[in-house]
N, C-alpha and C positions, 0 to 999 in steps of 0.2 A: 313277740306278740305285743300290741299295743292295745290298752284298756284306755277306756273313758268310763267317766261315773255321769249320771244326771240324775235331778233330781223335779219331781212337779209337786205344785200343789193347787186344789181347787177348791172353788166353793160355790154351790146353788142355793139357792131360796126353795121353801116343799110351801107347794099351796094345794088344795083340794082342788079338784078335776083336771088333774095332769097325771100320766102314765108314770110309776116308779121304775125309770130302767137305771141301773145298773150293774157294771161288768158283763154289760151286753145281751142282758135279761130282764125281762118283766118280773118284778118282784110283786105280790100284793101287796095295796099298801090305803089307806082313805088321801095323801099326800102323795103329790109326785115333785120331780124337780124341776125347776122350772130355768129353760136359756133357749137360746138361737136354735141350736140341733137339739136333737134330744136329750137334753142336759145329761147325758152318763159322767158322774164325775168319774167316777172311776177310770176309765178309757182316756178322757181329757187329762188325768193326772199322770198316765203314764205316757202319752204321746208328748206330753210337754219334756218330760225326762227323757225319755228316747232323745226326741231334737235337742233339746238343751247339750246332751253327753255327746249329739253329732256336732254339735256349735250349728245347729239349723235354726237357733231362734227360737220361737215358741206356736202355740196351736194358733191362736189371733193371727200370726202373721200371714201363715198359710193359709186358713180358714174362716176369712173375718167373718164375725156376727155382722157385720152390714151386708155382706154378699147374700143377694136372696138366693141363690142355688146351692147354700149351707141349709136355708129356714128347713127345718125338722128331720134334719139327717139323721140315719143311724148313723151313730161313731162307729160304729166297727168300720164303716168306709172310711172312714178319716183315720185309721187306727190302720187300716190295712196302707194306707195312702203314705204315712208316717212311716211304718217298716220300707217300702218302696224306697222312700228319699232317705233313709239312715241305710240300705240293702247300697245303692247309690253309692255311697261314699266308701264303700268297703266293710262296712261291719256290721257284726251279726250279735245278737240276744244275748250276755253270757245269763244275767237272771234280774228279776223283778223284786222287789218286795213292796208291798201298799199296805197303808194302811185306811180305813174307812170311818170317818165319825161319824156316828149315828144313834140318835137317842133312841127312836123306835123308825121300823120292823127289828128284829133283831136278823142279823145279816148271817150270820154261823151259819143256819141250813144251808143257806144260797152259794156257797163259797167254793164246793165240788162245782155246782155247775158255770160257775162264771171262769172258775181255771179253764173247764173242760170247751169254754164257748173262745174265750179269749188266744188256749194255748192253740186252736184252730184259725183262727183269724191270724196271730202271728207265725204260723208254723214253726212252733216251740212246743220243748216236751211240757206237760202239765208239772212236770216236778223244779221246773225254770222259772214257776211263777207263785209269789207269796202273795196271798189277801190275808190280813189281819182283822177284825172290826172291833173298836170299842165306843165307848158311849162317852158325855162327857160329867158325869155325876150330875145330868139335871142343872149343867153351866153354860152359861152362855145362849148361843144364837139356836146350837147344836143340840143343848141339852134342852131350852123351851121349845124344842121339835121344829122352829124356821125355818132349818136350814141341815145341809149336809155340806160334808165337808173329809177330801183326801187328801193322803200322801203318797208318793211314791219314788224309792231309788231304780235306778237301775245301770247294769253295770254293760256295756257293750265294747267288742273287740274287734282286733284286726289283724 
């Protein structure tokens, strides 16, 4: 068997009167994130690690923010698009793990449903995917609420 690791990371800006989606859900929130598609970073961080661990490159390359037939996409299309071209190459999901920084909403409730929406989208069991969420003690971009910002590994085989 042959493993690959990859790794993503991302980061939006939260401004008021933008939708908060992440991990492929409406969160409430007075802030949402704001990019090209629907800024999920969550979804963006793990398709970059998906590609990256297939040596595909990164989401920009596939998906550029200039292409106006990305402007306001759900990622889960782009997330389903990504399993396709790593499905492509021969290999499949072994597991996920993210993490999320977020000063506020707090993300804990959110985090059954976003397993339950994503391990759908990539047809993976829910227990193949980690969301973690922490804050960043009120530092930085993250913690005066500007901004969000993920990690994520993940581990794919053949």
């Amino acid at each position: 068997m042959k493993i690959r690791v990859g790794y993503g990371y991302d980061v939006h800006k939260l401004e008021e009167g933008h939708d908060f989606i992440l991990g492929g859900i409406k969160i409430p929130h007075d802030k949402g994130a704001v990019g090209h598609s629907d800024a999920d970073v969550l979804i963006h961080v793990i398709c970059d690690a998906l590609l990256g661990a297939a040596n595909l490159r990164d989401i920009g390359y596939h998906f550029a923010d200039t292409d106006p037939k990305f402007k306001g996409i759900d990622s889960k299309i782009l997330l389903k698009d990504v399993i396709g071209l790593v499905s492509q190459k021969g290999y499949t999901i072994g597991n996920i793990d993210a993490t999320i920084c977020l000063q506020k909403p707090k993300v804990n409730p959110h985090i059954p449903e976003m397993k339950k929406v994503l391990a759908e989208v990539m047809s993976i069991d829910e227990d193949d995917i980690s969301i973690k969420a922490t804050t960043t003690e009120k530092l930085g971009f993250v913690g005066e609420e500007k901004g969000v910002s993920a990690h994520a590994v993940v581990l794919i085989q053949k």
